[in-house]
Structure formats: structure tokens, C-alpha cells
Residue frames relative to the residue before (quaternion, step in Angstrom):
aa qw qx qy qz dx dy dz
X 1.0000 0.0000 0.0000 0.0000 0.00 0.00 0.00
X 0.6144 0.6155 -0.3200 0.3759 3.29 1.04 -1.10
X 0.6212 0.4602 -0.2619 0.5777 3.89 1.19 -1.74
X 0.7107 0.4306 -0.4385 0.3423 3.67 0.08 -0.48
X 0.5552 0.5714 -0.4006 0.4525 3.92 1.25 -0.72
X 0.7599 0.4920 -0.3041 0.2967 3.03 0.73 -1.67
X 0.5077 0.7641 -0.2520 0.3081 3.77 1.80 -0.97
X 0.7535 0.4724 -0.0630 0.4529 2.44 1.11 -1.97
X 0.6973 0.5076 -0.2724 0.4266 3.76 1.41 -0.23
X 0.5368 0.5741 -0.4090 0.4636 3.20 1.61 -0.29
X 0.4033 0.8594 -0.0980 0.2987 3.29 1.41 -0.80
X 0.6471 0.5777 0.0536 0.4947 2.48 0.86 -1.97
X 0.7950 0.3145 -0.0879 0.5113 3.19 0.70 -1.89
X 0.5714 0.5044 -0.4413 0.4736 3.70 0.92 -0.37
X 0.6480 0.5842 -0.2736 0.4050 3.70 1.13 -0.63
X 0.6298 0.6002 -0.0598 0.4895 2.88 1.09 -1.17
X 0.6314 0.4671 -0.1011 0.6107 3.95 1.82 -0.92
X 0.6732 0.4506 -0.2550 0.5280 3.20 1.21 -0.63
X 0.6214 0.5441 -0.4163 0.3801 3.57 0.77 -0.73
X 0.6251 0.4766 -0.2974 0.5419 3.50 0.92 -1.85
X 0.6588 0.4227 -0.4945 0.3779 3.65 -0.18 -0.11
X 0.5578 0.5696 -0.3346 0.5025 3.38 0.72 -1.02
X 0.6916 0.5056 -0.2820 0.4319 3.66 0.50 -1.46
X 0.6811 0.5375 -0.2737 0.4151 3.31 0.73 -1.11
X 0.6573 0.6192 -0.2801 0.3256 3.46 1.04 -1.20
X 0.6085 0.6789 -0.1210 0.3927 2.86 1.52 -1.28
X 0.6778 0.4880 -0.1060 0.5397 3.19 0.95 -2.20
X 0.6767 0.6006 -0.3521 0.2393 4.07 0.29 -1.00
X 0.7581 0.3008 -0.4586 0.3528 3.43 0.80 -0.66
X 0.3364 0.7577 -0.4263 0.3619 3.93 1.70 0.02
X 0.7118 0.5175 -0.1184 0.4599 3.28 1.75 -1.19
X 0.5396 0.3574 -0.1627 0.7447 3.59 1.78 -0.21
X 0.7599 0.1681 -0.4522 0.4358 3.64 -0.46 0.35
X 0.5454 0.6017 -0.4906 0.3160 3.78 0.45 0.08
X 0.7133 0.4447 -0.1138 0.5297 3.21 1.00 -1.33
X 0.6706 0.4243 -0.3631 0.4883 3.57 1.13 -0.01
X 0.5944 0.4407 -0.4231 0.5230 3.84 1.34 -0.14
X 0.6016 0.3689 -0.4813 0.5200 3.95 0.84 0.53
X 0.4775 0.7676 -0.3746 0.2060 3.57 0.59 0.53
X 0.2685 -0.8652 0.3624 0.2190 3.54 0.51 1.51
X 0.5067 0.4693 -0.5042 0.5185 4.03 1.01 0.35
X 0.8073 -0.3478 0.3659 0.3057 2.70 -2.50 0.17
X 0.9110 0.2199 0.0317 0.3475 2.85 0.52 -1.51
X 0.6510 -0.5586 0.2595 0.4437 3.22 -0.82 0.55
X 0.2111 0.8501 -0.4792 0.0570 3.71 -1.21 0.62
X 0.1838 -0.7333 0.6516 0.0619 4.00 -0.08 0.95
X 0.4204 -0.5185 -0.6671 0.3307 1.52 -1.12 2.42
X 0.6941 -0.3071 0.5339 0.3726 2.77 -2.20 -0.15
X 0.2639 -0.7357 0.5571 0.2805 3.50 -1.08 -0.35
X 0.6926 -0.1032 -0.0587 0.7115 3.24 1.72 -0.23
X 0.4975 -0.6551 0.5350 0.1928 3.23 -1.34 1.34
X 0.1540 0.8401 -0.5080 0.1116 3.38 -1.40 1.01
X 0.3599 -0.7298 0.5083 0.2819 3.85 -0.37 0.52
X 0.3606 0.8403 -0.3613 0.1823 3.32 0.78 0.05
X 0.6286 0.3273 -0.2708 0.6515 3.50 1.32 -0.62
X 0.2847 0.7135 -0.4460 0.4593 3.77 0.59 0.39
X 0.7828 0.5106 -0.0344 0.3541 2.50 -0.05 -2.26
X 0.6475 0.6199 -0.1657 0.4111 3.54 1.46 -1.57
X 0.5221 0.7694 -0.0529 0.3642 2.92 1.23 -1.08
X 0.8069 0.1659 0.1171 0.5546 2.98 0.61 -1.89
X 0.4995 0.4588 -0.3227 0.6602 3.28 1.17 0.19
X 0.7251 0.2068 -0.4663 0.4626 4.27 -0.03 -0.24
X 0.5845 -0.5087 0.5478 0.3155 3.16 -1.66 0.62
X 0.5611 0.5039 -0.4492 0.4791 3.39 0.59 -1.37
X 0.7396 0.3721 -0.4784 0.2929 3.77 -0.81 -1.20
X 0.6987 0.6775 -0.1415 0.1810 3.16 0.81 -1.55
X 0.4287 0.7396 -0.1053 0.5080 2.89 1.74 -1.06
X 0.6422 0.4345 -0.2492 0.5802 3.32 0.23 -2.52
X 0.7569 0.5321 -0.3006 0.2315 3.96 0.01 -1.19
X 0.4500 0.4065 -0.4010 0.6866 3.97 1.56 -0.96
X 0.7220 0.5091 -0.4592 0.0927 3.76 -0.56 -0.56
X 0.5689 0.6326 -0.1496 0.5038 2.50 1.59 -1.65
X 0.6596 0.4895 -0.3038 0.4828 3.90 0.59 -1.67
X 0.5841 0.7029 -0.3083 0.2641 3.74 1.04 -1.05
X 0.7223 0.5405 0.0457 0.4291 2.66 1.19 -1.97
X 0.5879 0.4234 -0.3466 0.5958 3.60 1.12 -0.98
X 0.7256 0.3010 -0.4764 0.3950 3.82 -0.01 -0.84
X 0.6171 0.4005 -0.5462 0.4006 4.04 0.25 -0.60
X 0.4868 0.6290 -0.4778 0.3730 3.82 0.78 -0.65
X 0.7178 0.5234 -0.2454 0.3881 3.17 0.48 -1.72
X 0.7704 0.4245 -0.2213 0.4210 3.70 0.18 -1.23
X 0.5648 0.4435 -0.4190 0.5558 3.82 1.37 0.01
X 0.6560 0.5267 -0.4173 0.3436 3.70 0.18 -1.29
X 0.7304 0.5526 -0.2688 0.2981 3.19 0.46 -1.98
X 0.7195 0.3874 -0.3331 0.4704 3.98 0.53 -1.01
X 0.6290 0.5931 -0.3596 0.3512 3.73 1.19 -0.64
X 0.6364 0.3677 -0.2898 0.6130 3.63 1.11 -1.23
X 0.5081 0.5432 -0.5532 0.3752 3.50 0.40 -0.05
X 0.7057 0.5587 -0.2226 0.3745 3.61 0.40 -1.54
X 0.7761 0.4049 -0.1873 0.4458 3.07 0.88 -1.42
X 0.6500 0.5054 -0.4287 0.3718 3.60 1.27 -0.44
X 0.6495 0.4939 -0.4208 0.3964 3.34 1.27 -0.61
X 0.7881 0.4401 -0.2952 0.3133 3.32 0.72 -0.41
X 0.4091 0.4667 -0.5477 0.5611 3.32 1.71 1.12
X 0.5883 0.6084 -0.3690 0.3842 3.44 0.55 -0.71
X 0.8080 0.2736 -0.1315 0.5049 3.52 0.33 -1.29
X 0.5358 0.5435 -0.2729 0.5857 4.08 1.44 0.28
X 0.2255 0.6949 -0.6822 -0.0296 3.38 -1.33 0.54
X 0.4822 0.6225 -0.5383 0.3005 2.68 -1.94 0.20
X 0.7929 -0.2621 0.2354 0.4972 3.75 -1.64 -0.27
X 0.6522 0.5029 -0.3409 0.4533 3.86 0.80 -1.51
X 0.7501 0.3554 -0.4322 0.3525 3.71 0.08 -0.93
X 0.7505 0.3309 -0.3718 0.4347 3.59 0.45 -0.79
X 0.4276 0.5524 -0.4930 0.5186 3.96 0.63 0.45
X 0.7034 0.3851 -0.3899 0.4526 3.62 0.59 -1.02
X 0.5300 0.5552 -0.3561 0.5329 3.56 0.91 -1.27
X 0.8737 0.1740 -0.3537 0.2852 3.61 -0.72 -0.31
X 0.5112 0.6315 -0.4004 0.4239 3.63 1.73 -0.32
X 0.6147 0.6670 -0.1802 0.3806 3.65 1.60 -0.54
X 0.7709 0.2777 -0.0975 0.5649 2.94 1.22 -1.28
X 0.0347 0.8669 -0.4051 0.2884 3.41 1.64 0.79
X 0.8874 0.1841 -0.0617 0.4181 3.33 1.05 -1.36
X 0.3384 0.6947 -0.3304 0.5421 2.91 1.39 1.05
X 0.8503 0.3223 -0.0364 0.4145 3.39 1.09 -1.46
X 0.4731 0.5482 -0.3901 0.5688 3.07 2.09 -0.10
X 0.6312 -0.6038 0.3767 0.3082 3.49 -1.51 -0.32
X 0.4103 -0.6835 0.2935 0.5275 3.74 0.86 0.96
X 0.6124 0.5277 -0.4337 0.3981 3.83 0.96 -1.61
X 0.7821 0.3769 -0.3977 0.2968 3.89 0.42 -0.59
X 0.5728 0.6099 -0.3589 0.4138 3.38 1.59 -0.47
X 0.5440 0.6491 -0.2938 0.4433 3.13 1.71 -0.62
X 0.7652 0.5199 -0.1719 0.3386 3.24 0.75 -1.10
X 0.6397 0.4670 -0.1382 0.5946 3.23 1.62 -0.73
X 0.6888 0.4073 -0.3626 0.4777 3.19 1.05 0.13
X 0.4751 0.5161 -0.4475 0.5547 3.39 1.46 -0.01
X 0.7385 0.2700 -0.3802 0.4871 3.87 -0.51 -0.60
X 0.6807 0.2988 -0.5240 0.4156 3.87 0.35 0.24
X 0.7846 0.2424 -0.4148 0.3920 3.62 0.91 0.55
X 0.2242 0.7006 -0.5485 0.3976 2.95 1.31 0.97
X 0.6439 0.6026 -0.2025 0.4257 3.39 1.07 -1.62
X 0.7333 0.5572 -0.0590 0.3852 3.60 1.06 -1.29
X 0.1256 -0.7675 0.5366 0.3275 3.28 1.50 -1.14
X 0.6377 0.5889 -0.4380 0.2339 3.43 0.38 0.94
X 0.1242 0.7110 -0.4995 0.4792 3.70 1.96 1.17
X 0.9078 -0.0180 -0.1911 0.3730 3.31 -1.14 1.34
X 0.5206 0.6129 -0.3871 0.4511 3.23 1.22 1.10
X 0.3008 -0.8037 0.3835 0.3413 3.82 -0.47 0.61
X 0.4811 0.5775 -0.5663 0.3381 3.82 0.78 1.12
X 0.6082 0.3773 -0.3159 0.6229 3.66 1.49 -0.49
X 0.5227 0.4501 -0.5663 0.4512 3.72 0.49 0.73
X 0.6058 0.6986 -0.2599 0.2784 3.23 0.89 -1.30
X 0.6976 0.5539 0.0005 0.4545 2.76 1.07 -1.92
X 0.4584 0.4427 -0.2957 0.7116 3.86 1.10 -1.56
X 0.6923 0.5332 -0.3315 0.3558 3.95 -0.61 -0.66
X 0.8130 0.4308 -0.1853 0.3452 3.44 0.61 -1.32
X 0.6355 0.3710 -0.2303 0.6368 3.40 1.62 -1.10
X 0.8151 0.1925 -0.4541 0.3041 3.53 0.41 0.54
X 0.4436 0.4052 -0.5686 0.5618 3.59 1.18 1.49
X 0.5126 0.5778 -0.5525 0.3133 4.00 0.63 0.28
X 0.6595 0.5119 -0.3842 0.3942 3.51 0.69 -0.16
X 0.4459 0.6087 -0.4394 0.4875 3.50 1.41 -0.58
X 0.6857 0.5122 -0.2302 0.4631 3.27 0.32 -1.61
X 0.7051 0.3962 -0.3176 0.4949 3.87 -0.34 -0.90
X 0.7182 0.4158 -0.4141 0.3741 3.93 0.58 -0.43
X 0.6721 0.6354 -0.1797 0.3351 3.31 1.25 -1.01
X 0.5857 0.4872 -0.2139 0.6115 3.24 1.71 -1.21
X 0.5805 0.6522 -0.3258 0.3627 3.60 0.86 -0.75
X 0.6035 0.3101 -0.1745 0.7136 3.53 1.22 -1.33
X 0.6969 0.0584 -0.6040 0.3823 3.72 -0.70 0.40
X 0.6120 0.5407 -0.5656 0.1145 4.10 0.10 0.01
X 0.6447 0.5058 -0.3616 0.4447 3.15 1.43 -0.85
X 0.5886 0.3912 -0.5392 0.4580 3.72 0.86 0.23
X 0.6554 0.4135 -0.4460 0.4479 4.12 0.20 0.31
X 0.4062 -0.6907 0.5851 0.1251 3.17 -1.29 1.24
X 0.3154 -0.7847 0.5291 0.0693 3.57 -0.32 1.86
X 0.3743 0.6846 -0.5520 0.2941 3.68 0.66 0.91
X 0.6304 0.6464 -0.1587 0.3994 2.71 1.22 -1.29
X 0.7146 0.2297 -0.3946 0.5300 3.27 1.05 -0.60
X 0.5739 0.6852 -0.3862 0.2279 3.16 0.74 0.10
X 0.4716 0.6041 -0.3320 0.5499 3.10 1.80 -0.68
X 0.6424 0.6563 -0.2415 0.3135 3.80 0.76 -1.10
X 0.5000 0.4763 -0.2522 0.6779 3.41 1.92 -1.21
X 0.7548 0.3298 -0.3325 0.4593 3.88 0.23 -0.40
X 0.5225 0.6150 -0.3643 0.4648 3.05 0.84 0.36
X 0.4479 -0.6272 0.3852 0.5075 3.54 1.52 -0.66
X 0.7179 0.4416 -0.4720 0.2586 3.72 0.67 0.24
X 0.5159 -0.6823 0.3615 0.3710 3.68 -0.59 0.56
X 0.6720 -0.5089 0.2124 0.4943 3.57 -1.54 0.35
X 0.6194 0.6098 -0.3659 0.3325 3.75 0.26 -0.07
X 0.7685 0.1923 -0.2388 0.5616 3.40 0.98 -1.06
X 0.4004 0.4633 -0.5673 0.5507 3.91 1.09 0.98
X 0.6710 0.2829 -0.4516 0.5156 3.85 0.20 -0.49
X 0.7141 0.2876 -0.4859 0.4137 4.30 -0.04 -0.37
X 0.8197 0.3373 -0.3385 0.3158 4.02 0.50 -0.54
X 0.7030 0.3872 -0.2762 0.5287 3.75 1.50 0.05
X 0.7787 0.2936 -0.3031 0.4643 3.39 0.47 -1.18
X 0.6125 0.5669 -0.4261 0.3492 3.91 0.50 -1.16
X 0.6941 0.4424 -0.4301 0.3708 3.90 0.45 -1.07
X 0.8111 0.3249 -0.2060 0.4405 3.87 0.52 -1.06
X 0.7176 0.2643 -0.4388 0.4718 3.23 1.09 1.19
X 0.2975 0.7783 -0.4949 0.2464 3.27 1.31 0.67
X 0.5489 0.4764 -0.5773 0.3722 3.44 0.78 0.00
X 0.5286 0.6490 -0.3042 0.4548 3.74 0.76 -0.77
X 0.5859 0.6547 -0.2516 0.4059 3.65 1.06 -0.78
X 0.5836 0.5946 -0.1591 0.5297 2.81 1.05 -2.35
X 0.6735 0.5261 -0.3571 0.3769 3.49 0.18 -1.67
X 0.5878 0.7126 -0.1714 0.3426 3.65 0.41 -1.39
X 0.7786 0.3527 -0.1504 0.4967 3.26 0.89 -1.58
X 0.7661 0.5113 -0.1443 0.3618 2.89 0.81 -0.78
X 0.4862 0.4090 -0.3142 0.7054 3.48 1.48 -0.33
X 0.7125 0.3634 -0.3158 0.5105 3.86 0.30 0.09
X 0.5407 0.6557 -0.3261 0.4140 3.25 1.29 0.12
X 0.8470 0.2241 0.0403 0.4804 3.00 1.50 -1.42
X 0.2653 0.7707 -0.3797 0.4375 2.44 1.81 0.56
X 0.5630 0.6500 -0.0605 0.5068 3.06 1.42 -1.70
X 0.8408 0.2948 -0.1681 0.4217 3.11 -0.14 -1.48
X 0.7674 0.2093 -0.2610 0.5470 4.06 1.00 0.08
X 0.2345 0.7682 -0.5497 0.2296 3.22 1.05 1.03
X 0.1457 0.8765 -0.4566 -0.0447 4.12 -0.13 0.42
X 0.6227 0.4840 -0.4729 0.3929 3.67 1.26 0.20
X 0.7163 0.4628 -0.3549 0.3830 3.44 0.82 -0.48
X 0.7596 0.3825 -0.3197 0.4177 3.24 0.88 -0.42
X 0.2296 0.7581 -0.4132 0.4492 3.39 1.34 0.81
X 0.6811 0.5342 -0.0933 0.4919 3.13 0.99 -1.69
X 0.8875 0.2905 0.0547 0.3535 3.42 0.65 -1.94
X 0.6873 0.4935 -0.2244 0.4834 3.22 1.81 -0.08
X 0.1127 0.7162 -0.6645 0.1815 4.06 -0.85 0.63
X 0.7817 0.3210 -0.2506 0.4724 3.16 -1.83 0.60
X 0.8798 0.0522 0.2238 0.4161 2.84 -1.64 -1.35
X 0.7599 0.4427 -0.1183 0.4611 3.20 0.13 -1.86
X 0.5331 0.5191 -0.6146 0.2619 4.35 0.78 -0.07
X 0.4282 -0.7135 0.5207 0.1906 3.63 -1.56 0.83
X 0.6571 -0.5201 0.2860 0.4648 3.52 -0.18 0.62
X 0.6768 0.3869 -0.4311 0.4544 4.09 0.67 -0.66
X 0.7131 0.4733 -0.3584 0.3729 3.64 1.12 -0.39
X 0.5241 0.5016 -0.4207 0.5447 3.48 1.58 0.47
X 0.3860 0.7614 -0.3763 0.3600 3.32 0.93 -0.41
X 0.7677 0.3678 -0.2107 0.4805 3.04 0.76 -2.11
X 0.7961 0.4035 -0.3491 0.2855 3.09 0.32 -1.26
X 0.7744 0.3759 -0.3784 0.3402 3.18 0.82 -0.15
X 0.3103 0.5735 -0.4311 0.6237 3.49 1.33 1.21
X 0.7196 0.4775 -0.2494 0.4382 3.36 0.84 -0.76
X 0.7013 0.2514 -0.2811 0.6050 3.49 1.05 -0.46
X 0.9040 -0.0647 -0.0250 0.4218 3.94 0.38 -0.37
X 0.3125 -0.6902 0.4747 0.4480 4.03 -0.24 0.33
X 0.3267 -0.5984 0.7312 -0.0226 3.62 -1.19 1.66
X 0.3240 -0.6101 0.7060 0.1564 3.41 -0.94 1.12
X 0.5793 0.6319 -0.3958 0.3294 3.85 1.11 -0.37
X 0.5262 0.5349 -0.4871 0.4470 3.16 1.62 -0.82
X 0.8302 0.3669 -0.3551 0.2236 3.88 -0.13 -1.09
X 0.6022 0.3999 -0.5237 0.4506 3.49 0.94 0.46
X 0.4228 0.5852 -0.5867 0.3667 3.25 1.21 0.61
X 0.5262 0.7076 -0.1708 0.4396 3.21 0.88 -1.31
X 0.7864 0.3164 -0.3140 0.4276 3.68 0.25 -0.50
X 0.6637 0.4808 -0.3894 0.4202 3.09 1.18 -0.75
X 0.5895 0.6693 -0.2653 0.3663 3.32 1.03 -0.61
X 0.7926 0.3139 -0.2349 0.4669 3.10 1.53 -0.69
X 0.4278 0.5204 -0.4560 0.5815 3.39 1.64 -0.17
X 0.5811 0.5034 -0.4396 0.4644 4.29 0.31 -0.13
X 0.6569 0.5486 -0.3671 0.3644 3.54 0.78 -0.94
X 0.9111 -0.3405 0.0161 0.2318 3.17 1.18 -1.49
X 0.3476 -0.5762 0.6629 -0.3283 1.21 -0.20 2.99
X 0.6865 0.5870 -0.2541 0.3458 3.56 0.42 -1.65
X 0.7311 0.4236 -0.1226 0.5205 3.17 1.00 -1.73
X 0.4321 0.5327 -0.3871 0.6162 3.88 0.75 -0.10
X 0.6836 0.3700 -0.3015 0.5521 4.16 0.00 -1.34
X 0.7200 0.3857 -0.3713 0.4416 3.96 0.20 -0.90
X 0.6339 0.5470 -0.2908 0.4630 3.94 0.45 -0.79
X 0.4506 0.7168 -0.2747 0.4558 3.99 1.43 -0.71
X 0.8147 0.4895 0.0053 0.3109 2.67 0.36 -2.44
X 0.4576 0.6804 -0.2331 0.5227 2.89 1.37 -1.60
X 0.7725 0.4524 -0.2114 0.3923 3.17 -0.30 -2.19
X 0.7385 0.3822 -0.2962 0.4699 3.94 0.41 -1.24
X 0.2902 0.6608 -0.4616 0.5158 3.70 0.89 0.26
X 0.8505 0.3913 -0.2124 0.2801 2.47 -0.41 -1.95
């Protein structure tokens, strides 16, 4: 009994050694690109040698960056206000369905999730190649929306199966029909789930950088596709105070979705 405790605690701790590493692996470069977007040289360098706001400043001061940044911010919110009512619809209508159709719909949804974005990316160029709609910000929109609808549809999914659908049912016997029982019974006590939804489709959007590689130019590039190219021709200490803000937005975003969730719960 004794060797099996003692097994089962090394375990534990080997498990427990592995995770924080992982964590760490994860968390470190968050810990190196902050402190390099206060860096008062040209080039990048960790540490800094002197501390400065200066690529900040760059930032918000070029049109070009600024631009990439309304487009992008543009795009995630139209992104946002399509996904969110769509994975909604579709989650309720796996949820409240069974059989062959719901789990066909379910996996025809999360389709873009499980493929590789660079091939969704790629096929979705030569069908707007075909269209004339490559470097325009409705076939971002759109390339955007089906690949933040799966976010959505998973989230709404886990708060429906936590709501007991009698209730709206009692609501339809009541004389109201299935819509204004899903906005006055089911939508409020899963609205934290909602919140969740938008927002993870928000940022989905807003750090989306393989498709819009493919589908953005001109006008219409979004700020992660400046990013590259401008990584691609030279390292811009501008890129990593891009980068921080980008990641203090994430989670910020992801912090607001985990709330919501939580007050649900």
C-alpha cells in the first residue's frame, strides 16, 4: 500500500512538473515581446537596454498601421454580429434535434475548425478569384464569419445543455411561439453563454492572419496581414508593440468570456 501511495505521488508531481512547464512554454514569449515593444533602439532586443514608448507612438502616428487596425476592428465586429445569431440558430437547432441531421449539421459546422485554415484559405481564394471578390472587406467578412461560427456553436452548445428546455416549453403552452420562448425564456438564462460567443468570435476575427493573407491587399489588408509583410521585409520593433496590445486584447476578451460563462454558471 505504502509503494503504491508513494507511486501514485511521484506521479502526481511528475504531472504536476510537466504541466507548469507546458504553462510556462506557453506564457514566456507573452513575457519577451512586452518588454521588447518598450525598447528605445532600432532593433529588436530582450532585455531592452533602454525603456521607451516610442514604437507606440509609431504606431499611432502611421496611417498605414492605423488603417490595417479600423479594418481589422471593422471586420471582427461585422464578423461578430453575423457568427453570433448563426451559431446561435444552429446550436439550438442541434440541441433541440436528434438523430442523423443534427450530428451531420454539427460536424458540417465545425468543418472549419478541423480542416487546416491555410487549406480553407486556399480554396477560398480561387472561389473568389472566380467571383472578383479577393481584396475586398465582404469576402473577409464572410471567410471570417464561417470560421468564428464554430467558436460560437460550441459555446452556446454548453450553456444549452445546461438549461432545462421545459421551461421553454411551458412558455409555447403558454401561447408564445418558438422564437419569442427562445428571446423571453431561454436567451436571458443563457446570455452569459451568448456574451461568450461574441466575443470568442470577436477575436477570432480580429487575430485571424492565414486567411486574410490569402484574401486581403490594398485597402482591405487587416493589421495581422501587415504584420507579416512587414516582418517579411524588415523586423519593426513596431510590430511588438503591436503584439502586446494584441495580446493584452485577447485576454482582456478571454477574461470577459470566462466572467460570463462563470455568471451563467
Amino acid at each position: 500500500m505504502e509503494a503504491n501511495h508513494g507511486s501514485s505521488g511521484f506521479a502526481s508531481l511528475l504531472l504536476a512538473v510537466l504541466g507548469i512547464a507546458v504553462l510556462v512554454f506557453l506564457v514566456m514569449p507573452i513575457f519577451i515581446v512586452v518588454p521588447m515593444s518598450f525598447s528605445a533602439t532600432r532593433f529588436l532586443s530582450f532585455p531592452p537596454t533602454a525603456l521607451s514608448t516610442r514604437w507606440y507612438l509609431e504606431f499611432f502616428g502611421s496611417p498605414e498601421w492605423t488603417r490595417a487596425a479600423w479594418v481589422s476592428l471593422q471586420i471582427a465586429f461585422v464578423t461578430c454580429l453575423l457568427a453570433t445569431p448563426i451559431g446561435i440558430a444552429a446550436a439550438y437547432g442541434i440541441h433541440t434535434a436528434s438523430g442523423k441531421f443534427s450530428r451531420a449539421a454539427y460536424t458540417v459546422l465545425m468543418m472549419p475548425l478541423m480542416v487546416p485554415h491555410i487549406i480553407v484559405a486556399v480554396g477560398i481564394f480561387f472561389i473568389y478569384a472566380r467571383i472578383g471578390a479577393n481584396n475586398t472587406i465582404v469576402g473577409i467578412i464572410v471567410a471570417h464569419t464561417m470560421l468564428a461560427v464554430p467558436f460560437v456553436l460550441i459555446t452556446s452548445l454548453s450553456g444549452l445543455q445546461g438549461f432545462d428546455m421545459t421551461q421553454e416549453r411551458a412558455a409555447q403552452s403558454l401561447g408564445a411561439n418558438r422564437l419569442e420562448a427562445f428571446l423571453k425564456v431561454t436567451a436571458p438564462q443563457i446570455k452569459g453563454s451568448i456574451i461568450a460567443s461574441a466575443l470568442f468570435a470577436f477575436v477570432s476575427s480580429l487575430d485571424e492572419v492565414v486567411v486574410s493573407l490569402f484574401l486581403s491587399g490594398g485597402a482591405s489588408s487587416t493589421l495581422p496581414k501587415r504584420m507579416f509583410v512587414a516582418l517579411r521585409d524588415e523586423v519593426d520593433p513596431t510590430i511588438a508593440a503591436i503584439s502586446s496590445m494584441l495580446i493584452i486584447a485577447s485576454l482582456a476578451i478571454g477574461l470577459a468570456a470566462m466572467i460570463a460563462t462563470r455568471k451563467r454558471a
